[in-house]
N, C-alpha and C positions, 0 to 999 in steps of 0.2 A: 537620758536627755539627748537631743540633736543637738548640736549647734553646726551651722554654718559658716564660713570664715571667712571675710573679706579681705583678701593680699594675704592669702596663706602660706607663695613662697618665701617670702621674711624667714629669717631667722631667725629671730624672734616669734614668730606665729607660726614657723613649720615647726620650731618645738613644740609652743603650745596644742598646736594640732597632737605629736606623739603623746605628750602626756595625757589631753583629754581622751585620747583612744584607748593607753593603756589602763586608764579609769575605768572604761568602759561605756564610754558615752559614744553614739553613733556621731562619727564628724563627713561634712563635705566641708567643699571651698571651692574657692574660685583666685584668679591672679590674672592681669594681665597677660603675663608669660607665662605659662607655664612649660617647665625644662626643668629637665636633670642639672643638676643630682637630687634638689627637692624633690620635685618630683618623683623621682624613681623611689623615694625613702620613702614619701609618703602614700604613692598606690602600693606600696609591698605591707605597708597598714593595714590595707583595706580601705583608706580615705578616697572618698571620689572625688577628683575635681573638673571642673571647668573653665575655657579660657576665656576671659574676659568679665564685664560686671554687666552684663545685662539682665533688665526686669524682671526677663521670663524664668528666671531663677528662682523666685517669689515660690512658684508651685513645689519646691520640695519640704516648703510649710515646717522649717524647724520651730524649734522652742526657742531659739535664742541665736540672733545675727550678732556674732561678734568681730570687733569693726576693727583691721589693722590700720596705724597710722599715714599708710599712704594714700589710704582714702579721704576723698576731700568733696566737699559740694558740686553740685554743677553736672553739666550736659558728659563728662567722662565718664561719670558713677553714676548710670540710670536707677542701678537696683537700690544704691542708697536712697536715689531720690525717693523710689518706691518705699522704700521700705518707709522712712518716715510720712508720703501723704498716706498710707495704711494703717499708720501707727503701732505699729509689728514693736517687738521687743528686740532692743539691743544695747551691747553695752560693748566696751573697749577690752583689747585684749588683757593688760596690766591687769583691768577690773576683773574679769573673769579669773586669770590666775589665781589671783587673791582670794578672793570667795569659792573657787571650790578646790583650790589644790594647796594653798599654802595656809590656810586655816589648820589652829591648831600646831603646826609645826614649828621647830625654831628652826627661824630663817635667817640665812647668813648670808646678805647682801655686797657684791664686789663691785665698787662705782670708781669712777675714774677717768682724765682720758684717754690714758694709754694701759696698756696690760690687762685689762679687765676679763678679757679672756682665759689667756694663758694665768691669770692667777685663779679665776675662777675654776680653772681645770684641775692647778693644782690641789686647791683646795678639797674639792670633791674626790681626788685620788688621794689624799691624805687619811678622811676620814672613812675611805673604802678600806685603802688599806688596814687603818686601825681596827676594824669591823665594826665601824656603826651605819651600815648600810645607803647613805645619803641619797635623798633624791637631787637632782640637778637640772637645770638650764642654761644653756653655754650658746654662744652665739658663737659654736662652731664645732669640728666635731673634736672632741680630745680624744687621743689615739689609745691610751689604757680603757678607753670604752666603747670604742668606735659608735656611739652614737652621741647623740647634741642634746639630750633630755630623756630623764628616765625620773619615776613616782620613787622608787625606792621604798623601804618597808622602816627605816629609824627613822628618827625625831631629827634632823638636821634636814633640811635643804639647803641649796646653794644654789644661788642665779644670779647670773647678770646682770649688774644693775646699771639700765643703761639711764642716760639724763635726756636722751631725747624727749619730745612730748610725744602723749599719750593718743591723741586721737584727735580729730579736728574739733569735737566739740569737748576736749578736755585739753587744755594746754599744760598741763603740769607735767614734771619730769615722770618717765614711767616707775623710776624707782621710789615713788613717795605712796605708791598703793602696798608697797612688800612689807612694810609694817616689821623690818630685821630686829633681832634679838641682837644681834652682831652686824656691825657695818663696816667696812672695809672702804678708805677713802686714799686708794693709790696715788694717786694725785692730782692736779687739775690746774688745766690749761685751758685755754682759749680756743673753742669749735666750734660747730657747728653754725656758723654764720648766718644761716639762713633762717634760725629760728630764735635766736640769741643774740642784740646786740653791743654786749661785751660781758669782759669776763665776770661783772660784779654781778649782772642777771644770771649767771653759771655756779655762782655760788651763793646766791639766793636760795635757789633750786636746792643744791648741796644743803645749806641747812634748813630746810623746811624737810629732809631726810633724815636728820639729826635728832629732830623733833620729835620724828615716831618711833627715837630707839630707847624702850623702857628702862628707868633707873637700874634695875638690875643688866641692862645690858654692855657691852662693850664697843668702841670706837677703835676700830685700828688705822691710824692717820701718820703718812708720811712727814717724818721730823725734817723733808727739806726743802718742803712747799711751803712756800710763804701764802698761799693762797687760801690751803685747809687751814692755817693758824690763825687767819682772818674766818674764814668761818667759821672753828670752835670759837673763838670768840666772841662770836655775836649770840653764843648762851648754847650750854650741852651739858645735861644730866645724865651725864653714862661714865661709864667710867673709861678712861680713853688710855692706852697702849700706842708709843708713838715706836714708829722703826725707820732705818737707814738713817739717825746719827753719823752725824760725823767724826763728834769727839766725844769719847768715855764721857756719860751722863747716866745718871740714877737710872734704871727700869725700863731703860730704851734700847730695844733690840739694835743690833749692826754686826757686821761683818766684817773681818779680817780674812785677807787671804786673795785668794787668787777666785773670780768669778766661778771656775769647775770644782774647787776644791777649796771650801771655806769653813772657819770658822765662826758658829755663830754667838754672839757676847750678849747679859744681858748687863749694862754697864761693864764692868770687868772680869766678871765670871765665864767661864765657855758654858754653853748648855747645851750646845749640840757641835756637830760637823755634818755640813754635805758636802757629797761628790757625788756630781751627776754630770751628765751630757748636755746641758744646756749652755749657750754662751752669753756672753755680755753682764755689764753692772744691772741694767736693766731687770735682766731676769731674776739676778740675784736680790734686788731688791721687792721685784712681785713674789719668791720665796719666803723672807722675811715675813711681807703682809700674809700669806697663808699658813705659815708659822705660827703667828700668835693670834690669827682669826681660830685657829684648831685648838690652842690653849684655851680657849674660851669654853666647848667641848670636851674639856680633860682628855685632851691628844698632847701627849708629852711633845716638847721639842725635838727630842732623840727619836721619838715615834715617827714622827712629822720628816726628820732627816733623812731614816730608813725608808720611807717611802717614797720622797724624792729623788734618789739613788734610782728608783725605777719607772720614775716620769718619763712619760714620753710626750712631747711637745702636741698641740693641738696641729692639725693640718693648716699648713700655710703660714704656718712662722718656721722662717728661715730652713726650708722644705727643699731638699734635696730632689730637682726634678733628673736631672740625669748627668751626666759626662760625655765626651765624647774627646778621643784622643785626637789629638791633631797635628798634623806632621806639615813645615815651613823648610823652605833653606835654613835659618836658624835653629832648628829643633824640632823635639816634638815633646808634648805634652799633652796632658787631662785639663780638658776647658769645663768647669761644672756651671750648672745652670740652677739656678735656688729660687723657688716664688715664696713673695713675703706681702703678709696683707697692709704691712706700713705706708700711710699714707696722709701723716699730719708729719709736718716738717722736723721735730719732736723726734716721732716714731723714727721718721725716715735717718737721721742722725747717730739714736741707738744702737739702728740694725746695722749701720755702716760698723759704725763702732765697735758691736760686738762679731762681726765677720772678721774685723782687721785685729781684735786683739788675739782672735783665734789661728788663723796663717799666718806663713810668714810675713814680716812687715816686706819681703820683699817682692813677694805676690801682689799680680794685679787686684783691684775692684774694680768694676765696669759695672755702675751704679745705673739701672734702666726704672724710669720710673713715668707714672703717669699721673695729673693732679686731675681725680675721678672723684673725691667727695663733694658735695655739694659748697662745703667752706673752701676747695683748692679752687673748684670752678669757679667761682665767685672772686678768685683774686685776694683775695681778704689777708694769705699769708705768704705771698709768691717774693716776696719781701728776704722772707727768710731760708729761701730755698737755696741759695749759694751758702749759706753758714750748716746750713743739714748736709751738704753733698763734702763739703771739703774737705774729708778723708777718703773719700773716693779717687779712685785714678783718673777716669775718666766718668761724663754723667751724660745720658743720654733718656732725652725728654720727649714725650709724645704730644702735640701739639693738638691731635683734633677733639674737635667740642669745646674749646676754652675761650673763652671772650675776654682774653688779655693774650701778652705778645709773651709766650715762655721765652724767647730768642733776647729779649731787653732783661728781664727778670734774671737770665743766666750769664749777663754780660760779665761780672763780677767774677767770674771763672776763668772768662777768654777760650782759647783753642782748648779747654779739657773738657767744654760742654758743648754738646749736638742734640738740636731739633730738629725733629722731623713730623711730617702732618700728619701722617698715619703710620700703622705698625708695622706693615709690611717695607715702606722708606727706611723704617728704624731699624728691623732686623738688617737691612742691607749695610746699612751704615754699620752696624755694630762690628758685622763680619770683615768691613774693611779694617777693624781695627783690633779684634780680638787675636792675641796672641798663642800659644800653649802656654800651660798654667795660669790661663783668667780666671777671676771669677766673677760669672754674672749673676750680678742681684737683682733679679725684677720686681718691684715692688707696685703694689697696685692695691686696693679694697673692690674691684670686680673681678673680671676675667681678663684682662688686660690684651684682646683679640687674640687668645691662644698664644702669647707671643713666646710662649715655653716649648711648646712644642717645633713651633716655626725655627726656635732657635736653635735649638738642636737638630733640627733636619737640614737646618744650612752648614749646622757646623758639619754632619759627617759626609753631606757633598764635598765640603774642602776636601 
């Protein structure tokens, strides 16, 4: 089969491009932009793409146009246009997945709005490790694999399950096509603004996922989301496994201990121990959920623990881009520079959180960050952006593209919060204030104009 891919650099579609390749289906595409790193991942495929969506596309006559969701009607997308006055065959990426790659397989779906990744990742390195070979979709690359989607040869997959919608002429969550054996419901907050107007449409979505998980299957749901106990409750036929308890309760995973080096309980029994490199409660709790997503699969807890011991984080969470020693009248020091793709007020809290319980409390943060998703730009949570930063030392915000005043939003901090209109103002600003032993956390979900690298070439100018 051909297919052709509209918005194939996604992340979700530049996996699906790998998988239907390593199937063996001939793939093109096309994207707006196209640029590395997709890029480069997917011509060393052998995938050809093209920039932009025009018409004249039509002539490479696949079998099947499969449509990413940021494709939308109108004078933008000529070749959607065409493609429907032609009446060409196409269908949505989710769709396709489903029907030629997760057929037949048990699929172990990981929804939520935060962690879905990094659990997703974990997960799939769990049951690698164990050797049931997993196939995967990760909406990023996890580093024990160094790629973002592979078919795999055992009975488990694992993907991402994200709640965006599915295609312009499909609005449902993409996760309600995956049809899991195993569902995975980390937690759930309030996003995406622009397609969702509040959290009770979010968990709508959430249990119309619920629905397609068969009586023999499992639910593994956060025991400190009030949100998913609202949505078991509006009706779940699966058998459900809650984790991150608070207090010793019958059957409900939780942790004791210290975030790198914990205890894991099922009620008051230990059943396993991890010690690994990862930091924050955060993490510890996406651990949990890929814990007992694995027992689902007859992956012991102990099994599950040993193989966390040699997780290695997905790129871009809490990513060590470089150091640079820096020498003041007062001293000198290693100023480290970390990119983090946290960028729901939520996240951004976490990450602070789990930086600071890992240095010394007497170490800087110099929390940089930019509201780049579609919900920050919107304004929708700039509300809560002083209660996310406030373990930070200082916060420093990127002001362009935003159609709200970051400068008003960050008043609630006073002099420990700086905006500026672009990244290049920011980096300057940063440098008037970074000490030896900072450390910078740049937090973004794009590229954040290089500002990793800018920062690091200012600091070894000092």
């Amino acid at each position: 089969m051909h297919i052709h891919i509209l918005g194939i650099c996604g992340t979700f579609m530049g996996g699906l491009a790998a998988l239907a390749r390593e199937a063996g289906h001939r793939v093109t595409g096309c994207d707006a932009n196209v640029y590395p790193p997709m890029s480069t991942q997917l011509e060393a495929l052998g995938i050809d793409l093209v920039t932009g969506f025009g018409a004249e596309q039509l002539a490479l006559k696949p079998d099947m146009f499969v449509i990413g969701n940021v494709v939308t009607r109108g004078e933008k997308f000529p070749l959607m246009e065409a493609i429907l006055d032609a009446g060409l065959p196409y269908t949505s990426g989710p769709q396709w997945l489903a029907e030629q790659v997760l057929q037949g397989r048990h699929v172990m779906a990981v929804a939520g709005t935060h962690g879905k990744t990094t659990t997703t990742s974990m997960l799939a390195w769990i049951l690698e490790h164990a050797g049931l070979q997993p196939g995967f979709l990760v909406g990023g690359v996890p580093q024990n694999f160094g790629v973002s989607a592979k078919l795999g040869t055992g009975q488990p997959f694992v993907i991402e399950a994200d709640e965006y919608d599915t295609a312009f002429f499909d609005k449902r969550s993409k996760f309600v096509h995956y049809r899991p054996r195993t569902a995975v419901l980390n937690n759930l907050e309030f996003d995406h603004a622009d397609i969702f107007p509040d959290l009770t449409a979010i968990e709508t979505q959430f249990h119309h996922l619920l629905r397609t998980v068969p009586g023999t299957g499992r639910i593994v749901a956060n025991a400190r989301e009030d949100a998913l106990q609202r949505v078991l409750s509006r009706g779940c036929w699966s058998e459900v496994i809650r984790f991150g308890g608070r207090k010793e309760e019958p059957g409900v995973l939780r942790a004791r201990g210290e975030p790198q080096s914990f205890d894991v309980l099922r009620g008051s029994l230990k059943v396993a121990r991890v010690e690994w490199a990862l930091m924050g409660e955060h993490n510890q709790l996406n651990a949990l959920a890929a814990i007992a997503a694995a027992e689902h699969v007859g992956v012991t807890p102990e099994q599950s623990a040993a193989a966390l011991a040699t997780f290695e984080n997905v790129r871009r969470r809490m990513e060590l881009r470089g150091e640079v020693v820096l020498t003041t009248p007062q001293g000198a020091g290693s100023v480290k520079v970390y990119d983090d793709f946290a960028h729901h007020p939520t996240a951004i809290r976490t990450t602070i959180n789990g930086l600071r319980r890992r240095i010394a409390p007497k170490e800087r943060i110099l929390a940089i960050f930019e509201p780049r998703s579609n919900t920050m730009k919107l304004g929708t949570m700039k509300a809560q952006l002083p209660w996310a930063l406030e373990e930070a030392d200082l916060s420093f915000c990127n002001q362009d593209n935003l159609g709200w005043d970051a400068k008003e939003a960050l008043a609630p901090l006073g002099t420990l919060a700086f905006v500026e209109a672009n990244v290049d103002a920011l980096v300057d600003k940063i440098m008037r204030h970074a000490q030896p032993g900072d450390h910078l956390l740049c937090m973004s979900n794009g590229g954040f104009g290089g500002i990793h690298d800018k920062l690091l070439a200012a600091l070894a100018k000092r």
